[in-house]
SESERO-888291 format. One record per residue (C-alpha): residue number from 0; x negated, y negated, z. Coordinates in nm, 2 decimals. Example, Ala and Ser with C-alpha at 12.3 -4.5 7.8 and 13.67 -1.06 7.14 Angstrom:
BEGIN
  nr      u      v      w
   0  -1.23   0.45   0.78
   1  -1.37   0.11   0.71
This chain:
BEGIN
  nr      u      v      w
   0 -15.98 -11.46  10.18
   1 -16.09 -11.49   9.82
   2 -15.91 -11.64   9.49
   3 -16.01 -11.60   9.16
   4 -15.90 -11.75   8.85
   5 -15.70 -11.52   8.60
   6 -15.58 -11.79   8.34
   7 -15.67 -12.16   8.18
   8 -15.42 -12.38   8.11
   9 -15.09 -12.24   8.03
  10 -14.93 -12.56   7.99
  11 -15.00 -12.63   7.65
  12 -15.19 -12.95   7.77
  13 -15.51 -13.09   7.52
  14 -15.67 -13.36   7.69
  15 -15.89 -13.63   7.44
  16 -15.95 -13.94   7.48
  17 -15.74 -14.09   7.24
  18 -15.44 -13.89   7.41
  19 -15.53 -14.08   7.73
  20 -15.53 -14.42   7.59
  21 -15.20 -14.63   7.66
  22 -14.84 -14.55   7.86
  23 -14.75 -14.19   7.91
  24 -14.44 -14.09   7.67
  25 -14.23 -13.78   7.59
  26 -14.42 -13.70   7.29
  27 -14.79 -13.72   7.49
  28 -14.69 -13.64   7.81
  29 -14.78 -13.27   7.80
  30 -15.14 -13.37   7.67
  31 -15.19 -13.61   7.98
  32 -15.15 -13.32   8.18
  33 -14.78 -13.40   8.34
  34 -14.69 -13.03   8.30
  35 -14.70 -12.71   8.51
  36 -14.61 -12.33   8.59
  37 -14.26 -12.37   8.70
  38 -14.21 -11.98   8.69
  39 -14.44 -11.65   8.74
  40 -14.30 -11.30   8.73
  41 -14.52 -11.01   8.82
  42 -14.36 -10.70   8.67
  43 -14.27 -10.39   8.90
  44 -14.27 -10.19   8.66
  45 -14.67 -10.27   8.57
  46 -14.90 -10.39   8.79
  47 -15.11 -10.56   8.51
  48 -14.82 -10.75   8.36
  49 -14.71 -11.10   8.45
  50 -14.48 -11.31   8.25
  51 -14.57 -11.69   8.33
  52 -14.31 -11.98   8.22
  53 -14.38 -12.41   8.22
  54 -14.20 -12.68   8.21
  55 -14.34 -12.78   7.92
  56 -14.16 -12.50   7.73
  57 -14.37 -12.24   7.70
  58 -14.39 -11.87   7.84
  59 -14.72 -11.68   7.83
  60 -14.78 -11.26   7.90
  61 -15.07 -11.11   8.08
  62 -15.07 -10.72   7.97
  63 -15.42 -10.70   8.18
  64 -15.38 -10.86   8.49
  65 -15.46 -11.19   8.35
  66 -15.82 -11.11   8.10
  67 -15.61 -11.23   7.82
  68 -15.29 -11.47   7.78
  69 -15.06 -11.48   7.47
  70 -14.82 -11.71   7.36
  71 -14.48 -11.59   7.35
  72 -14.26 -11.90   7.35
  73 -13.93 -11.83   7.16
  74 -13.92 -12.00   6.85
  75 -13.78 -12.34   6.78
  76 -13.82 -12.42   7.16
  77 -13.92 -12.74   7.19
  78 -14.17 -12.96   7.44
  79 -14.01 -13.01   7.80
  80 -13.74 -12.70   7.75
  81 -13.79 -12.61   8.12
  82 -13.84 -12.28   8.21
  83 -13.71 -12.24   8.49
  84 -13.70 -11.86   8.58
  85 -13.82 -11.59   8.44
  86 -13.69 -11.23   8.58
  87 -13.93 -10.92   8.49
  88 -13.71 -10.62   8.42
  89 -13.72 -10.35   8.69
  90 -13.64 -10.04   8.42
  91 -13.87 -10.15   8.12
  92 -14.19 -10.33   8.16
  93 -14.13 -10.51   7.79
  94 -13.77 -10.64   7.84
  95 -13.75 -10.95   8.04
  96 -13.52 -11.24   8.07
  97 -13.61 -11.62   8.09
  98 -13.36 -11.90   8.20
  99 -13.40 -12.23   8.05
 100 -13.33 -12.60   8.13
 101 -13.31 -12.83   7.86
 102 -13.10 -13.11   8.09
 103 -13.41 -13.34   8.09
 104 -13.43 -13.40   7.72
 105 -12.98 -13.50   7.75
 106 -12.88 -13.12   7.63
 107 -12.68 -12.94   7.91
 108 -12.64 -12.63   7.71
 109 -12.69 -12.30   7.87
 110 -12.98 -12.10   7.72
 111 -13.08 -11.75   7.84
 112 -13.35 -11.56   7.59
 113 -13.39 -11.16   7.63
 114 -13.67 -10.97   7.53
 115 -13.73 -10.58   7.50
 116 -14.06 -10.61   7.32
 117 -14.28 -10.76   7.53
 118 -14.21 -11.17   7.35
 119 -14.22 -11.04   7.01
 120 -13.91 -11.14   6.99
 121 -13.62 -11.30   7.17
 122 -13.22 -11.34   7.17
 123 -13.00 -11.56   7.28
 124 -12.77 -11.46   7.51
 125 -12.54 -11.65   7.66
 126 -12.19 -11.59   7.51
 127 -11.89 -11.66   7.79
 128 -12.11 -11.87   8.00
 129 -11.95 -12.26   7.96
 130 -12.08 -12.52   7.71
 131 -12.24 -12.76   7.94
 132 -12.35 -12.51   8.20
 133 -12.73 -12.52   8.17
 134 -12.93 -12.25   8.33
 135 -13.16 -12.27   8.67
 136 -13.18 -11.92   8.71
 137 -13.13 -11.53   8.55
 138 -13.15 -11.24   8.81
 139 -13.10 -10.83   8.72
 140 -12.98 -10.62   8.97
 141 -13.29 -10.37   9.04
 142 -13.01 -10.08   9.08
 143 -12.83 -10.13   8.78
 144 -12.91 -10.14   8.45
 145 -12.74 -10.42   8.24
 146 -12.61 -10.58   8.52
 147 -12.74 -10.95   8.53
 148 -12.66 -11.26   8.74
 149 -12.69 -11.62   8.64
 150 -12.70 -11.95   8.83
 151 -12.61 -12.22   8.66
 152 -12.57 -12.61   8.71
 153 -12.21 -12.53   8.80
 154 -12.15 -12.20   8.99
 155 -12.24 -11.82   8.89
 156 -12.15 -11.63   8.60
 157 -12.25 -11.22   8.56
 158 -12.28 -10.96   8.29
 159 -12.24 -10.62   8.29
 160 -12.40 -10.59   7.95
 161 -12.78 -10.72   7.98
 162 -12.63 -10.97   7.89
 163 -12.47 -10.98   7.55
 164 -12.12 -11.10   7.71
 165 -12.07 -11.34   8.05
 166 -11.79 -11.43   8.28
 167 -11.75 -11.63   8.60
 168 -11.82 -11.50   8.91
 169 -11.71 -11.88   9.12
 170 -11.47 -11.67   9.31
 171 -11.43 -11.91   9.67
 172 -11.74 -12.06   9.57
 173 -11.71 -12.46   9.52
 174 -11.86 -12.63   9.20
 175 -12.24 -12.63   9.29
 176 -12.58 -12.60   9.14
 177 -12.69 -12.26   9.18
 178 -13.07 -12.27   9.20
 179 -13.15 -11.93   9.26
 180 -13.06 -11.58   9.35
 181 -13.17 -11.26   9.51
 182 -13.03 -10.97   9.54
 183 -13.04 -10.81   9.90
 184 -12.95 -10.46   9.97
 185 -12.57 -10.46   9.84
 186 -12.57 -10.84   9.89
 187 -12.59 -11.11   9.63
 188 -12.74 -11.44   9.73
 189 -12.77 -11.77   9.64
 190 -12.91 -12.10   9.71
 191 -12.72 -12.38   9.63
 192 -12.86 -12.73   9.61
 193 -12.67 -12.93   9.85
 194 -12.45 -12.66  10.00
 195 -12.67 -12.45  10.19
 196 -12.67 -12.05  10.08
 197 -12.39 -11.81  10.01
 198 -12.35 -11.46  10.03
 199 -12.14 -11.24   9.80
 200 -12.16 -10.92  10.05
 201 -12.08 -10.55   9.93
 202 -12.14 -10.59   9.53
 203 -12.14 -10.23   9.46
 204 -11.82 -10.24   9.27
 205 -11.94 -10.47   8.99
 206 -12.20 -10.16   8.99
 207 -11.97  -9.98   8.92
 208 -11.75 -10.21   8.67
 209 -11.79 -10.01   8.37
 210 -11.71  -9.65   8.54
 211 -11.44  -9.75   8.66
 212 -11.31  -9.91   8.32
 213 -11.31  -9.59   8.20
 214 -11.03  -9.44   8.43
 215 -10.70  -9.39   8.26
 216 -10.49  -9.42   8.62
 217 -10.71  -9.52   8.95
 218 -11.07  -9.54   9.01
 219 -11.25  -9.48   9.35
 220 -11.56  -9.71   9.41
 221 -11.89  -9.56   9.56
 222 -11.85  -9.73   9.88
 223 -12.18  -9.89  10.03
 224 -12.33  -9.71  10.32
 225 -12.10  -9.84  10.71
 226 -12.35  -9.97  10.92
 227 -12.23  -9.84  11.29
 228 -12.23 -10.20  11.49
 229 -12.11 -10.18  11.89
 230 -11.88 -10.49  11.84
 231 -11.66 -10.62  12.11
 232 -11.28 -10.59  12.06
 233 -11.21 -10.86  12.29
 234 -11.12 -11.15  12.03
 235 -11.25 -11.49  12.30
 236 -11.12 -11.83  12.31
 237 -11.05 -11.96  11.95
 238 -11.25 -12.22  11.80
 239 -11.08 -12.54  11.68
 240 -10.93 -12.52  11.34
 241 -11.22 -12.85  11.24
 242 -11.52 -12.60  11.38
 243 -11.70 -12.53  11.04
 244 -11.74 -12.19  11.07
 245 -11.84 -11.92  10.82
 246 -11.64 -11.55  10.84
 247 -11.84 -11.23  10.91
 248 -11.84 -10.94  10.68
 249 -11.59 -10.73  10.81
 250 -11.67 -10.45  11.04
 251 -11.67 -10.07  10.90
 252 -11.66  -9.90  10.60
 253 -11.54 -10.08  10.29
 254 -11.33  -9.90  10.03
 255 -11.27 -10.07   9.65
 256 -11.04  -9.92   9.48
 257 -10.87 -10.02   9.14
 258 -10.51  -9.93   8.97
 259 -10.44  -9.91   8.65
 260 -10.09  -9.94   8.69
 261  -9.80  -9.96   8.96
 262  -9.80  -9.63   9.19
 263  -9.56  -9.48   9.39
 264  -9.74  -9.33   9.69
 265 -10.15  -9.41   9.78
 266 -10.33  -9.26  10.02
 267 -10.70  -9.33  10.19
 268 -10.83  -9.02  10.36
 269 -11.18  -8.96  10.56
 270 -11.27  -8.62  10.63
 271 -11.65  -8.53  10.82
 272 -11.92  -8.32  10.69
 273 -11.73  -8.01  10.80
 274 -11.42  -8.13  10.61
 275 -11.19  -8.21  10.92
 276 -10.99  -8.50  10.90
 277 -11.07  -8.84  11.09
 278 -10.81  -9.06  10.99
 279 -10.52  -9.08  10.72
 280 -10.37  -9.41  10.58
 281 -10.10  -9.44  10.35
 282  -9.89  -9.71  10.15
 283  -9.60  -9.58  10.33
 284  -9.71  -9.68  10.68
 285  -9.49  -9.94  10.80
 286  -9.77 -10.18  10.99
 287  -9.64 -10.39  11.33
 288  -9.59 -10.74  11.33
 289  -9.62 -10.81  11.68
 290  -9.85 -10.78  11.91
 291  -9.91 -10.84  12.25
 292  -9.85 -11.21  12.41
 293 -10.19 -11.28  12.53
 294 -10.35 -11.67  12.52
 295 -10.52 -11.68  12.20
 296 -10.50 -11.84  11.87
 297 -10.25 -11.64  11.61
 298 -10.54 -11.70  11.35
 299 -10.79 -11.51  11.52
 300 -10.55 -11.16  11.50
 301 -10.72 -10.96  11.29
 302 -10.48 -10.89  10.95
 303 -10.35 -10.54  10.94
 304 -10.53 -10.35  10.70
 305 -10.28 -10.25  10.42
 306 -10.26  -9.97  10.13
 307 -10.19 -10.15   9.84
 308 -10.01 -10.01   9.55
 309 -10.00 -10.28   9.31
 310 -10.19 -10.27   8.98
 311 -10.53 -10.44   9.01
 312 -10.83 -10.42   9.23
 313 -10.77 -10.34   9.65
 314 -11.03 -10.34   9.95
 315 -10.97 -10.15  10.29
 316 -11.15 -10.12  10.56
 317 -11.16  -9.82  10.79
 318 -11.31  -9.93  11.12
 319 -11.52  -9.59  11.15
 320 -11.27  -9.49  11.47
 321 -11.12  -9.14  11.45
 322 -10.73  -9.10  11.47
 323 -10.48  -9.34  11.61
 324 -10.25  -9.29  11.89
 325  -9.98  -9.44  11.65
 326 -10.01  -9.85  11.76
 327 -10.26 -10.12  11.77
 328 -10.45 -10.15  12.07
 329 -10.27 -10.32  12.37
 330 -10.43 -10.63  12.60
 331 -10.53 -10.52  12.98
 332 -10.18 -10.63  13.13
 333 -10.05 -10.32  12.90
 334  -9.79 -10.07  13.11
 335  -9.91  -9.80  12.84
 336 -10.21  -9.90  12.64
 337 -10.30  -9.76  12.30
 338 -10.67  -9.61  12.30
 339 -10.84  -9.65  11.93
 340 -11.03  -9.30  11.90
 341 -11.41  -9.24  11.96
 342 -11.65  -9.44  11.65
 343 -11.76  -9.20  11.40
 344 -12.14  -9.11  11.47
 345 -12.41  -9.18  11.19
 346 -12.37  -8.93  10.93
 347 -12.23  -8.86  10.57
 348 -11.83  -8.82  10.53
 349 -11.62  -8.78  10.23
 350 -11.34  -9.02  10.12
 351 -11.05  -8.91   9.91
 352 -10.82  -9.17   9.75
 353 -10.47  -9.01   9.63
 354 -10.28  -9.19   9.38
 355  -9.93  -9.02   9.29
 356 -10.11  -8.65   9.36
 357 -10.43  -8.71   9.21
 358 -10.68  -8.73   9.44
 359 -11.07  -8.87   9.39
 360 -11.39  -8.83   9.60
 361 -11.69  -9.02   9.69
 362 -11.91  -8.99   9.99
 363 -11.92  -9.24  10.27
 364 -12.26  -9.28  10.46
 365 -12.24  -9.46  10.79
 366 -12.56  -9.55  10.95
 367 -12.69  -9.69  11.30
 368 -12.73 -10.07  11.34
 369 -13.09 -10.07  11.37
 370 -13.10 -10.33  11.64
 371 -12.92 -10.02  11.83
 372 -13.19  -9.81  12.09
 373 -12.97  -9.52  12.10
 374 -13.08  -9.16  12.01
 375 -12.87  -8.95  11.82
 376 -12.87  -8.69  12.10
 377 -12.70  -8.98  12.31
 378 -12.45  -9.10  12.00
 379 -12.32  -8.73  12.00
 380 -12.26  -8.63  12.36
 381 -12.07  -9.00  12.33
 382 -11.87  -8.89  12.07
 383 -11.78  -8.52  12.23
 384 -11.69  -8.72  12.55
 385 -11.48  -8.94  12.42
 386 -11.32  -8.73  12.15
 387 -11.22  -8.51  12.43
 388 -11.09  -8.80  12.61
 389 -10.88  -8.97  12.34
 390 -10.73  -8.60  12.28
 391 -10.58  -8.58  12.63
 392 -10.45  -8.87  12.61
 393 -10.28  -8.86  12.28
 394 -10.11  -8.53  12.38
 395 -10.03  -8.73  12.76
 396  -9.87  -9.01  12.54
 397  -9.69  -8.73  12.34
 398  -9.56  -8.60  12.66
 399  -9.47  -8.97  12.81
 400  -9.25  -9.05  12.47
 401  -9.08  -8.69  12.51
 402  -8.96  -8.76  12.84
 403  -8.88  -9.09  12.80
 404  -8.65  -9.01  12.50
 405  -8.49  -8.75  12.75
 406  -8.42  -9.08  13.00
 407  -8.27  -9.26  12.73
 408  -8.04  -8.95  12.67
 409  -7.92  -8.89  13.00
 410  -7.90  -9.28  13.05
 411  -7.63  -9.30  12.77
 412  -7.47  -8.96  12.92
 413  -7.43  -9.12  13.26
 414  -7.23  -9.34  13.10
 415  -6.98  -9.16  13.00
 416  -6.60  -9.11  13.15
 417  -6.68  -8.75  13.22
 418  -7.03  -8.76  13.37
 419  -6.84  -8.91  13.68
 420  -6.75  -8.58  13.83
 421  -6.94  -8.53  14.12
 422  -7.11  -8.22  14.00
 423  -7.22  -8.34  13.68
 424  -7.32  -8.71  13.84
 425  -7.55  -8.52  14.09
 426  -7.72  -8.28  13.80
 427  -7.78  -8.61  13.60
 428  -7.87  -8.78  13.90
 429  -8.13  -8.53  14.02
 430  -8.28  -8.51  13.64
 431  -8.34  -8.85  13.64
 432  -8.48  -8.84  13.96
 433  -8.72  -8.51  13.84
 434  -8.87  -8.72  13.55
 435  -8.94  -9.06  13.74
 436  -9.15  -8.86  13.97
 437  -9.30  -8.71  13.70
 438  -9.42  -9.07  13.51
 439  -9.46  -9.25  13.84
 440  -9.54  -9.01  14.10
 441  -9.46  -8.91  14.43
 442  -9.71  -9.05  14.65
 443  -9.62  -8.87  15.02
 444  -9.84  -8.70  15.22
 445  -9.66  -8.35  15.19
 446  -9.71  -8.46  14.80
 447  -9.97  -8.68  14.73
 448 -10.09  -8.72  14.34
 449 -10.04  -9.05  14.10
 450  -9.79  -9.03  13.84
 451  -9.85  -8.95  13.46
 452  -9.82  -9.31  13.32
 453 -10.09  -9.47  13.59
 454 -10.30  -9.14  13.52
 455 -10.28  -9.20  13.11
 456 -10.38  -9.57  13.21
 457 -10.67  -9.43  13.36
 458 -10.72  -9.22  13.11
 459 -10.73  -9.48  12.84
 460 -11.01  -9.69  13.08
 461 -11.23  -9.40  13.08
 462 -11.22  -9.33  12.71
 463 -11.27  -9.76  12.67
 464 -11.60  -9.78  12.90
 465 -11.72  -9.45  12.75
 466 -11.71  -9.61  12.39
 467 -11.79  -9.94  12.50
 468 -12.14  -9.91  12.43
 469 -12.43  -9.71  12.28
 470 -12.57  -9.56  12.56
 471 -12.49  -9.24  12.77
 472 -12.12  -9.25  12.97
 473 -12.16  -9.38  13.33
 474 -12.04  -9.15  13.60
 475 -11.78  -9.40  13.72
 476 -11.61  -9.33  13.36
 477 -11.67  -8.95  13.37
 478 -11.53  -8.94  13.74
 479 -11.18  -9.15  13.61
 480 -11.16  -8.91  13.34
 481 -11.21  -8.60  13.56
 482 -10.93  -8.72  13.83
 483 -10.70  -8.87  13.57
 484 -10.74  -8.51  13.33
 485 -10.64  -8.32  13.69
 486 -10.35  -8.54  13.75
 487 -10.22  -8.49  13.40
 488 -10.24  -8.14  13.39
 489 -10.04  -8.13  13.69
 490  -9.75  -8.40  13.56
 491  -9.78  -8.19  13.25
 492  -9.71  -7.85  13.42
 493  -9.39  -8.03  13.59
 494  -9.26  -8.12  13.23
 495  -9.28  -7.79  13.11
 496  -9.14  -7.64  13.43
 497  -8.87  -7.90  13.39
 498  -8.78  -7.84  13.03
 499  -8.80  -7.47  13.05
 500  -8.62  -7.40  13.38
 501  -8.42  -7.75  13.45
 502  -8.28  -7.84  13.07
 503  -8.11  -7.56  12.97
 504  -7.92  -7.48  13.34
 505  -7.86  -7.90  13.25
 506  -7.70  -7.80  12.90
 507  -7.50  -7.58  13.03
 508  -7.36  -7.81  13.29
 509  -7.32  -8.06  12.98
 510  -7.18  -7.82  12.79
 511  -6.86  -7.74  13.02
 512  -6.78  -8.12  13.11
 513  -6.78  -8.17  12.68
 514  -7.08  -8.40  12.71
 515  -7.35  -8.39  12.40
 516  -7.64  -8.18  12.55
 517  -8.02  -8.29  12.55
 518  -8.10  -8.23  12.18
 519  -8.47  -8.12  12.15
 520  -8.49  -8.21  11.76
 521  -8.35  -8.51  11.90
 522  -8.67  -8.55  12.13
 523  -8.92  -8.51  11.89
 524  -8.75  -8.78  11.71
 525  -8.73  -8.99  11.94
 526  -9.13  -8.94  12.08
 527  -9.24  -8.98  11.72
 528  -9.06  -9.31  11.73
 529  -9.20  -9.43  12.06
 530  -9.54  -9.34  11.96
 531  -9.57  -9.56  11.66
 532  -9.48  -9.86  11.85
């Protein structure tokens, strides 16, 4: 409602009458009045100080909220060195830093000054950052000490060392004038003259740069906190290859980790507050190629996230679900689909990188998407529901590989010369037939009850609509899950009546026509096979 004037003219301008007679030149210019403020930079640190920068080449300091100026310009700067930002430290109220464009007067060459006496004096530094690179702008990241950003006529450069030493930061980014830049939660931003803005998402490891030099083997990055987002696994229709499009952060947690040399064996664990393990990733894992044939673009399958053991710097992302049932999840058409597990509810976890048996920690915090309505009462009885329900049916898809592997094996004994006496064909014959009632049912009315695969299939739909959202289950879901979980049970029972009264009378009978019997070791094999794929 009401402004006041807290400084005169900080330009440097002199106005006479002589000074206004004839054209305006370079070496009257400022005294005609053609210069201005290009830059003012209130302190956080202290309310009373403001740093204030012209293009004429000359930066002023307020320590009283503006009573008093003084001049302190960096000597040998000259008329029409641009100041073009000036960025107010946000850990010591006298060090700030001051970009400066000199590209006006023909001299392209990049000029940062530092100062951590309030102007008394100043430094140049700019060592690393290219000859003809002149400077629009200087950012420090409030969270870090030392660690500065700098936009130049041609791309981004940052320091880890307030800037005594620079390097390039271009990455994907094209050759582009980088006006400014802000720093937003764990995001680094720019705007670009001509080429919109950019984002450099997740920059906590260069916040961690000089930690993790210090490793003699691995280091484990603080990871930034997982925001908890309900996003849609259905991938759509694919947009043509010409659509300019821009790609998303990726969705979960993001772990940076960095090698010092090749390893042997890595390992990315995530363990809750009360030290259970959610999920367990190794460089071991073989990771499927395929996937199911369904009508959409190959580009838009996501990429299988993959431990890397290589020397250098790695990124994973753990997509805040808790354990696999040993596949990636399978399209609607699926005969057996492969539930993810229930999304890990806001909260703090632990992650424990292991290289070659030593192991790191760092803490994970994963927090609600704020756009999200749902209570934390809500998110938990979620997660309980659908924990429960992914653990059924891991153990029902346990039980569907074990007995499948026992098909296969009395498949290959029908086979044989031997199995074609008629006692032994019947005894294979009526196994067979034990188990396909088993997976598929025996829908009569003196037995009525759906079979164990169409029960796990209803299974897996209850535990998809009961995640598919943040908000309480619906009934529908909790009444699938309560018929399926009865009809399991009672497949279940038949498979362990089957394998400890049926198999070993079957063995026996094997046995005595000098057929291989049902091997159990062979079973678990086989169902530990069957449920990676």
């Amino acid at each position: 409602m009401h402004w006041s004037t807290i400084s005169g003219d900080l330009t440097g301008a002199t106005q006479s009458e002589e000074n206004g007679q004839g054209p305006p030149t370079v070496e009257n210019a400022k005294q005609r009045g053609y210069g201005n403020l290009s830059t003012i930079a209130p302190s956080s640190r202290n309310a009373a100080l403001i740093w204030a920068g012209s293009n004429t080449g000359l930066i002023h300091l307020t320590r009283d909220g503006g009573k008093t100026w003084k001049n302190i310009t960096p000597p040998r700067l000259s008329d029409w060195s641009a100041i073009s930002l000036i960025e107010a430290s946000h850990f010591d109220p006298a060090e700030a830093y001051a970009a400066v464009d000199r590209s006006r007067l023909d001299d392209q060459t990049p000029y940062i000054y530092r100062t951590r006496d309030y102007g008394a004096t100043w430094q140049l530094v700019t060592d690393g950052i290219a000859p003809s690179a002149f400077l629009r702008a200087v950012r420090e990241d409030p969270q870090t000490k030392g660690l500065l950003f700098a936009g130049t006529e041609s791309g981004v450069y940052v320091s880890f060392d307030d800037g005594d030493h620079w390097q390039s930061l271009q990455l994907n980014l094209p050759v582009t004038s980088v006006r400014d830049l802000t720093i937003h939660g764990d995001d680094l931003v720019i705007a670009t003259h001509g080429r919109s803005f950019w984002i450099l998402d997740d920059i906590t490891p260069l916040r961690q740069t000089r930690e993790a030099e210090k490793a003699s083997r691995a280091w484990l990055f603080h990871p930034a906190a997982a925001i908890r987002v309900d996003t849609d696994t259905f991938v759509g229709t694919p947009l043509p290859p010409e659509e300019p499009t821009a790609e998303n952060p990726p969705s979960g947690a993001v772990i940076d980790y960095v090698l010092k040399s090749p390893a042997d064996i890595v390992t990315v664990e995530f363990f809750d507050a009360h030290q259970n393990l959610i999920r367990r990733f190794s460089s071991e894992e073989k990771k499927a190629t395929k996937h199911a044939a369904i009508p959409v673009a190959e580009r838009w399958f996501p990429k299988p996230e993959v431990i890397e053991k290589s020397p250098g710097m790695h990124r994973f992302v753990w997509n805040l679900t808790w354990g696999s049932s040993g596949g990636p999840p399978a399209d609607e058409d699926s005969d057996i689909r492969n539930p993810t597990g229930p999304k890990a509810i806001p909260g703090n976890y632990q992650v424990r990188l292991t290289v070659d048996g030593q192991a790191q920690t760092q803490t994970l915090s994963v927090v609600m998407d704020p756009r999200s309505a749902a209570t934390p009462n809500i998110l938990a009885q979620q997660f309980q529901l659908g924990k429960r329900i992914f653990e059924e049916a891991i153990d029902t898809r346990h039980v569907i590989a074990e007995i499948t592997s026992v098909q296969k094996q009395l498949a290959e004994a029908q086979q044989k010369p031997a199995a074609q006496l008629a006692e032994i064909k019947n005894a294979l014959a009526t196994a067979q037939s034990s188990l396909g009632k088993i997976l598929t049912g025996n829908e009569t009315p003196q037995a009525p009850g759906r079979g164990l695969q169409d029960a796990y299939k209803d299974l897996a739909s209850a535990l998809r609509v009961v995640e598919g959202g943040d908000r309480p289950a619906p009934s529908q879901a909790i009444a699938v899950y309560n018929e399926a979980s009865a009809q399991i049970k009672a497949r279940v029972a038949q498979w362990n009546t089957f394998k400890q009264a049926n198999l070993p009378d079957l063995n026996r009978q094997l046995r005595q026509a000098d057929l291989p019997p049902i091997n159990v070791a062979e079973i678990e094999e086989e169902s530990g096979f069957l449920l990676s794929q």
